[in-house]
Each structure stands twice: as structure tokens, then as C-alpha cells.
C-alpha positions as CSV (number, residue, x, y, z in Angstrom):
1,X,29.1,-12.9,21.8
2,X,27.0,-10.6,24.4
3,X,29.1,-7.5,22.8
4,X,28.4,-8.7,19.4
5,X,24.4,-9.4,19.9
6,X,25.0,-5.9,21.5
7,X,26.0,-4.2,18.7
8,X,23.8,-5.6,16.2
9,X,20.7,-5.0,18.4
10,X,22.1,-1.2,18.7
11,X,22.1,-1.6,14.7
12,X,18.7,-2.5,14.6
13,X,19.0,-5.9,13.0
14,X,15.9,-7.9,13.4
15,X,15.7,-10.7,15.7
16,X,15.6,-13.1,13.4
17,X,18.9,-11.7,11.7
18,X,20.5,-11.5,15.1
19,X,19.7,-15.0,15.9
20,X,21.0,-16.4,12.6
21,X,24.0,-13.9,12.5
22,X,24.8,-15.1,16.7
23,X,24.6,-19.1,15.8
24,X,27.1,-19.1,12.4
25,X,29.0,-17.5,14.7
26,X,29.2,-20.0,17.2
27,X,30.4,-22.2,14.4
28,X,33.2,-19.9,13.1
29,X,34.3,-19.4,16.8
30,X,34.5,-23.0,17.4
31,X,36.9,-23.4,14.1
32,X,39.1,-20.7,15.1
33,X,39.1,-21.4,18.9
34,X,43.0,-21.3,19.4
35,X,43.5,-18.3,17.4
36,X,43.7,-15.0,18.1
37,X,40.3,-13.2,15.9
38,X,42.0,-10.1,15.2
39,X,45.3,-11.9,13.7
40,X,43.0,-14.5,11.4
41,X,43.2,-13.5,7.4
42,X,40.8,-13.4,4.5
43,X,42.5,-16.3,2.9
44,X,41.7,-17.9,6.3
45,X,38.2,-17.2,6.9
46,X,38.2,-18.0,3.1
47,X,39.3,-22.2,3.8
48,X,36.2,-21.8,6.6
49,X,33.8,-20.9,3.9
50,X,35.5,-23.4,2.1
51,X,35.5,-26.6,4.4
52,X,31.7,-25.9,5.4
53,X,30.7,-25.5,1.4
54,X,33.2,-29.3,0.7
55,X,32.2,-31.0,4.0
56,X,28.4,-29.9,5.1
57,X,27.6,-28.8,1.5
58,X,25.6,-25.7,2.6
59,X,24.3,-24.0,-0.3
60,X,24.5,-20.8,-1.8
61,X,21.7,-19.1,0.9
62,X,23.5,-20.4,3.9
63,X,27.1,-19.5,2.6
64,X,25.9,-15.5,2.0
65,X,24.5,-15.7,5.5
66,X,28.1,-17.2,7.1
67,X,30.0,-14.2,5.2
68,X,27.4,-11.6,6.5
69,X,27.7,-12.7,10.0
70,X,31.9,-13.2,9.9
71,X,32.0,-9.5,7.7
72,X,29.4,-8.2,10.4
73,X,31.4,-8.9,13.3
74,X,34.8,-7.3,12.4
75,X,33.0,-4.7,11.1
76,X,30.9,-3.2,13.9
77,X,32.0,-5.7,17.1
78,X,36.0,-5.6,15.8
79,X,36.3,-2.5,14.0
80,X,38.7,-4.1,11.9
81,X,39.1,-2.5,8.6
82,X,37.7,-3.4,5.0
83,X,40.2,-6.1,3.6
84,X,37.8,-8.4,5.6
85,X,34.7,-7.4,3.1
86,X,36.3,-8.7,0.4
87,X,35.9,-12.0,0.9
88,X,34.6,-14.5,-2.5
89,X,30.8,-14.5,-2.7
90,X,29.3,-17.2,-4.7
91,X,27.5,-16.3,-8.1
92,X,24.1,-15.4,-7.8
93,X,21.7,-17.6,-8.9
94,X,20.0,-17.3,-11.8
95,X,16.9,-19.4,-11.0
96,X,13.7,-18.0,-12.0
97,X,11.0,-17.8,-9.5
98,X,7.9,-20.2,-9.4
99,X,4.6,-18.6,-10.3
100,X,1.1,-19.9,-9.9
101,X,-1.2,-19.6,-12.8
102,X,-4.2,-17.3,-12.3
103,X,-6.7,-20.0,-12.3
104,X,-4.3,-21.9,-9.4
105,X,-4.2,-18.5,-7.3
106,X,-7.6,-18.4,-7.6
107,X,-8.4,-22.3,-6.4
108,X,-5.7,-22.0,-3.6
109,X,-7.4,-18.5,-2.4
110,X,-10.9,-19.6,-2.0
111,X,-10.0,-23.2,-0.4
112,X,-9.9,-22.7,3.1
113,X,-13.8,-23.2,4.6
114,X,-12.2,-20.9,7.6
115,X,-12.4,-17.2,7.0
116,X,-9.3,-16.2,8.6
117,X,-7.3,-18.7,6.7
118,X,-8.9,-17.3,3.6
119,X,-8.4,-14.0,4.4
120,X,-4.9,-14.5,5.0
121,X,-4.6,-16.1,1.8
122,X,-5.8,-13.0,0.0
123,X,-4.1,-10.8,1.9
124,X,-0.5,-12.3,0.9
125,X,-1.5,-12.3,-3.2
126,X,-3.5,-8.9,-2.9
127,X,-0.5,-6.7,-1.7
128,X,2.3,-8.7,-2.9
129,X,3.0,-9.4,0.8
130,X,5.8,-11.6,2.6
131,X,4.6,-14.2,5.2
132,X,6.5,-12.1,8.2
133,X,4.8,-8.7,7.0
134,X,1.8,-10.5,7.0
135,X,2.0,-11.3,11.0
136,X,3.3,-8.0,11.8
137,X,-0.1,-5.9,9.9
138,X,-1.8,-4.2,12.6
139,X,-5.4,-3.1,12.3
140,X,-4.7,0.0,11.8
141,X,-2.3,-0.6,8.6
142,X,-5.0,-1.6,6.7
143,X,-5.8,2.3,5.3
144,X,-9.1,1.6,4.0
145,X,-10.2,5.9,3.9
146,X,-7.0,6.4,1.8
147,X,-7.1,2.5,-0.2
148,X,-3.5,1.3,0.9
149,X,-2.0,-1.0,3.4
150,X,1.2,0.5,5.6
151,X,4.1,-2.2,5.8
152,X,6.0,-0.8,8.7
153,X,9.8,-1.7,8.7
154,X,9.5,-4.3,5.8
155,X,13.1,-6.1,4.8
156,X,15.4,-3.6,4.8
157,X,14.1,-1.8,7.5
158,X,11.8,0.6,4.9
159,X,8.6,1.2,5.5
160,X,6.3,1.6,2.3
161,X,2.7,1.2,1.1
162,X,1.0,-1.0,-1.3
163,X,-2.1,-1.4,-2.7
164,X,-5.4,-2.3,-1.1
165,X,-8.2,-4.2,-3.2
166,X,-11.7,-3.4,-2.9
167,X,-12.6,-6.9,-3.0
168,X,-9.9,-7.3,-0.4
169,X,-10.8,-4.8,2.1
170,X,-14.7,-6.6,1.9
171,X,-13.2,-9.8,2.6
172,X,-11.4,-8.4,5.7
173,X,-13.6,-6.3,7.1
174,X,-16.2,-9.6,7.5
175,X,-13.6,-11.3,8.6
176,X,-12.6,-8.4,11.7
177,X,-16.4,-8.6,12.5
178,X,-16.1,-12.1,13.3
179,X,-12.7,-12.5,14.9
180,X,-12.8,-8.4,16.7
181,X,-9.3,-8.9,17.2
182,X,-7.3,-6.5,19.6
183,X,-4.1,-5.5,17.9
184,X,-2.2,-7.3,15.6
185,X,-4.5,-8.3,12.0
186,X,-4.5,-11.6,12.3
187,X,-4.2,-13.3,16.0
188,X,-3.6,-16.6,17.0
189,X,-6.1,-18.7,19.2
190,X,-4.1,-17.6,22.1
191,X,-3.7,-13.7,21.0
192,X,-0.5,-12.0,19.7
193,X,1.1,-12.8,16.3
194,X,-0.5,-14.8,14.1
195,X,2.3,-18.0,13.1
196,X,4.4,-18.4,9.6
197,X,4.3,-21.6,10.3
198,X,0.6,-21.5,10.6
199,X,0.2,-19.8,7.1
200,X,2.6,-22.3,5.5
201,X,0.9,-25.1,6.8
202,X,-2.5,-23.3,5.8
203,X,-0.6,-23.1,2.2
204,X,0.6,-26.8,1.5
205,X,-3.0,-27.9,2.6
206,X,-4.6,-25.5,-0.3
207,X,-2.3,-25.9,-3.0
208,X,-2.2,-29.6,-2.3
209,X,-6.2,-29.8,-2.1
210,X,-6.3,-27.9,-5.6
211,X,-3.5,-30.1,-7.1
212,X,-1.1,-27.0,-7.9
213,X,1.9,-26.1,-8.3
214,X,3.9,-28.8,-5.9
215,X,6.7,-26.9,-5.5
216,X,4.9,-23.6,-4.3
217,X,5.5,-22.1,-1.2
218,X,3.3,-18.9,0.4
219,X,5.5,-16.5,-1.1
220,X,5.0,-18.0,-4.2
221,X,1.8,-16.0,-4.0
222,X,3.7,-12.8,-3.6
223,X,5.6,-13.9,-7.1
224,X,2.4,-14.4,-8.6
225,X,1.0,-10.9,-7.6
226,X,3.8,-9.3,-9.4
227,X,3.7,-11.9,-12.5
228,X,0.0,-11.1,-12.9
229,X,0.3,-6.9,-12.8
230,X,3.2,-7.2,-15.3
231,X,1.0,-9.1,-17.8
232,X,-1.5,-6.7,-17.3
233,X,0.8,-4.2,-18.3
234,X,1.3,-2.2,-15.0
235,X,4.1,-0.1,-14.8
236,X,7.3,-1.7,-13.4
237,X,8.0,1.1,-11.3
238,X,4.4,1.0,-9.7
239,X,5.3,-3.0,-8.9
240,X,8.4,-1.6,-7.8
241,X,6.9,0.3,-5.0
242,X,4.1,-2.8,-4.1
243,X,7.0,-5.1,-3.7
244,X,9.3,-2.9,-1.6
245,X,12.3,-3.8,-4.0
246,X,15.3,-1.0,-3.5
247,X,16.0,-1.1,-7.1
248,X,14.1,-1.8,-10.5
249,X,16.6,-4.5,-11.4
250,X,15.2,-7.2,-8.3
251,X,11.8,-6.3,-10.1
252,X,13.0,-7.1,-13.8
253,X,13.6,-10.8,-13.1
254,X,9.5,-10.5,-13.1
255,X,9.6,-9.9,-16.7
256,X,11.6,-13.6,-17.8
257,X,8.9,-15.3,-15.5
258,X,6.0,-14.0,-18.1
259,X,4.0,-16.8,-19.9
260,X,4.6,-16.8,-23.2
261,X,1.5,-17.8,-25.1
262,X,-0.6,-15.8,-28.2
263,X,-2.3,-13.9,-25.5
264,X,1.0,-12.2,-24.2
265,X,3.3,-11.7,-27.1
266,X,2.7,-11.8,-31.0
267,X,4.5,-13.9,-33.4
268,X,6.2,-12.0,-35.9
269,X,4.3,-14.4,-38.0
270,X,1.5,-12.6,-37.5
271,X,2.8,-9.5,-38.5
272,X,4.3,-10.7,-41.3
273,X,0.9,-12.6,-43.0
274,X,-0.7,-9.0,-42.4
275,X,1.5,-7.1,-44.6
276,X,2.1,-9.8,-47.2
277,X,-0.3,-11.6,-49.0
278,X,1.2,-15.3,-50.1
279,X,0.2,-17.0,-53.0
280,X,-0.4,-21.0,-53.1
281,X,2.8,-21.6,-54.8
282,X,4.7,-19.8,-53.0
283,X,3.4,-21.5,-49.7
284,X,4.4,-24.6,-50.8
């Protein structure tokens, strides 16, 4: 295990990958204790997918993460070749992702009596943020001269920008004169890193104050921000970029989320009534 945690830290895996990657592996290690690693075939590793999806019913989430770790290991700690990547994935998922109304952003937003909770808040739904790039802004991210905030080493290990609001950049800069903290955005009582944990429970106590959406989570937020600039019209490539999404195609599944109501797309109805003019009997 130390020369697999070496390798993957040599990668530049996060810590929180390494730590996932490290304890499925304990599991896998455990299964196959009395063979030989090297010797054990994809049809094998295939019935340990198996017996953990039929007896622990992990789900779909969990199963991807047991592959990436086993696939990891003979990959880079191993060396073993590619018949090992070919192992059967299961279908992605087709669920849709929740999305907050505007009028439930803005409820959830302006809850919190706290200022740094609040700011928090509109700091995850103004740049389309994730919870973890959220604890890792530093002051200086937020680029106030140019109107952008710097995500360094967002998922995937890219870096990229997204876009700063006025009203945003207001809110935070009362909120720095208050709190003056020293490094990292948003600080906990006892200095460093703010806590997800913190946010989430900052989360539940707004959406469940304002009687939203049960079922949303912080990054529902983040789902929200992009929902809202499609049905503004906003570019999808310009989303693209605010999300940090490698490919257009994560982004699309944005467009099936859109409300569909006479505000956001026209009947053909409509269209129909203004180029043809129907008499009484033939409306009957």
C-alpha cells in the first residue's frame, strides 16, 4: 500500500482521491488475500465487482470508484498492461440534476442573519462553484481589478476562471472588512479552511427555513447557476468555461433541466393562431 499511496501522490491525485482510492483497496486486498495480484484476471476482479454490487448493494458511484482504484493500481503501482482497463462499467445514469427555482435561490441566499454564511452562500451560486473550491479561494483569487475569480487546480487538476458579480464582490468585500481574514476566503473560528461540512450544514438550515427544494444539496446551487444563464440565453460555451466542464456535452444535460413554461419556449399553437385566422365553425 505505502508504494501505491506513493505513486498516486507522485501522480498528483488529491488527498481525498488517494484516501478513497487506498481504503477500496484495502477491501479488494482482503478478497484476494491468498492470491498472487499479478496472476488475478479481469473475469476475476469482475466476480469482486460483482459480489460487492449482490451482497453490499453499493451503487453506481461507489462501483466507478472500486474499478478506478483496482485499474489504478495495476496501472501505475503494477505496471500491468491494458486488458485490466477493460473491465464492465455500469451505465451511466441518466438522472437529471435538481435545480432550485430563482425565487428559492434567492430565499436560501439571503437567510443566514451571519454574513459569512451569507456570503458563502452567494459565492457558491454566483460562480457556479463546488463546495471544495469554495474552501480552497484564497483572498487573492477573488480578481476584483480584472472582474473574475481564479479556481486553482479545480477537479481535474485545471485551473480556470469564472465570473465575478458586482453585486457579489460588494457582498464580499463587507464581509472581508469584518472577518480581515489572513489567507484562505473564508476561515474557520479557529483559522485555516473553512469546513464542507460547515457549508452543508449552513445549506440544510436555509433551504429547510425557506421550505425548498427538500432534496437540495449545496451544489444544487452550482446546478442552478448554470440552469439560470441557459434560460437567459448565455452561450453554452461561456457556461462551459464557468463550470470548468472538459467537454460541452457534461454542459448539455443543463439544457433537459430547463423549465418549460410560456415564458421559455412557444407553443406552436401560438404560431399557428398568428398565421391563420379560424372561423367559429371551424373551431368547433
Amino acid at each position: 500500500m505505502d508504494a501505491n499511496y506513493q505513486k498516486m501522490a507522485l501522480k498528483g491525485f488529491s488527498p481525498a482521491t488517494i484516501r478513497n482510492y487506498q481504503h477500496s483497496l484495502l477491501h479488494f486486498f482482503k478478497y484476494f488475500e491468498t492470491a498472487d495480484l499479478r496472476t488475478i484476471t479481469k473475469d476475476q476482479i469482475e466476480g469482486y465487482v460483482f459480489h460487492l454490487i449482490s451482497k453490499h448493494r453499493i451503487g453506481e458511484q461507489k462501483q466507478n470508484l472500486v474499478i478506478n482504484a483496482i485499474k489504478c493500481y495495476y496501472e501505475h503501482t503494477l505496471a500491468m498492461p491494458r486488458e485490466y482497463y477493460t473491465i464492465t462499467r455500469p451505465r451511466k445514469s441518466k438522472d437529471l440534476p435538481n435545480v432550485l427555482s430563482v425565487e428559492e435561490v434567492r430565499k436560501i441566499l439571503n437567510h443566514p442573519t451571519n454574513l459569512k454564511h451569507r456570503a458563502i452562500l452567494h459565492t457558491i451560486y454566483g460562480g457556479g462553484l463546488r463546495v471544495g473550491e469554495v474552501i480552497r479561494l484564497r483572498i487573492k483569487d477573488i480578481r476584483s481589478e480584472d472582474g473574475y475569480i481564479f479556481i486553482k487546480d479545480s477537479k481535474g487538476k485545471r485551473d480556470r476562471h469564472t465570473v465575478l458579480s458586482p453585486m457579489l464582490l460588494s457582498l464580499l468585500r463587507e464581509y472581508y472588512k469584518a472577518y480581515k481574514p489572513a489567507y484562505w476566503l473564508f476561515e474557520g473560528q479557529d483559522g485555516g479552511q473553512y469546513s464542507a461540512k460547515s457549508i452543508q450544514s449552513i445549506f440544510r438550515c436555509a433551504a429547510k427555513a425557506t421550505h425548498s427544494n427538500p432534496w437540495s444539496t449545496p451544489h444544487t446551487l452550482r446546478h442552478s447557476f448554470a440552469t439560470h444563464l441557459m434560460e437567459r440565453g448565455v452561450n453554452i460555451r461561456y457556461i462551459q468555461s464557468a463550470l470548468g466542464h472538459a467537454s460541452t456535452k457534461t454542459t448539455e444535460i443543463y439544457t433537459r433541466v430547463l423549465g418549460i413554461n410560456n415564458k421559455t419556449l412557444k407553443s406552436p399553437l401560438d404560431s399557428l393562431y398568428e398565421t391563420v385566422t379560424f372561423g367559429k365553425e371551424q373551431t368547433k
